[in-house]
Phi, psi and omega in degrees: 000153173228147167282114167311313187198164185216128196248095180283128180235133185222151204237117149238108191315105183101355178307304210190068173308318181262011151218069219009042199055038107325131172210139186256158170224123170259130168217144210262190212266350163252027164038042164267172196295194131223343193191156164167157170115211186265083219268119192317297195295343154293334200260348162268346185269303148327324178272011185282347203214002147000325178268000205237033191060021179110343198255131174263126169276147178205168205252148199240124176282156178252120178250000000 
């Protein structure tokens, strides 16, 4: 297996009040840019935990 990607959510104050200041960086596995900033698709799947500062909690599987 290989890593696709490595996906950073980092809160800078005043960046995106409306999506808790948050801004994300995608980086593809040749640690190039791949996305950042106020990337949509994050800020929709995110905001699902809105109440939780942004952060989706998710269950780690047992394999």
């Amino acid at each position: 297996k290989m890593l696709g990607a490595v996906t950073v959510m980092y809160k800078k104050k005043g960046f995106n009040p409306e999506a808790g200041d948050y801004m994300w960086l995608k980086y593809g596995p040749d640690m190039k840019i791949m996305a950042q900033g106020k990337a949509d698709m994050c800020i929709q799947c995110h905001a699902t935990a809105k109440t939780n500062d942004y952060v989706v909690l998710v269950p780690l599987k047992k394999k």
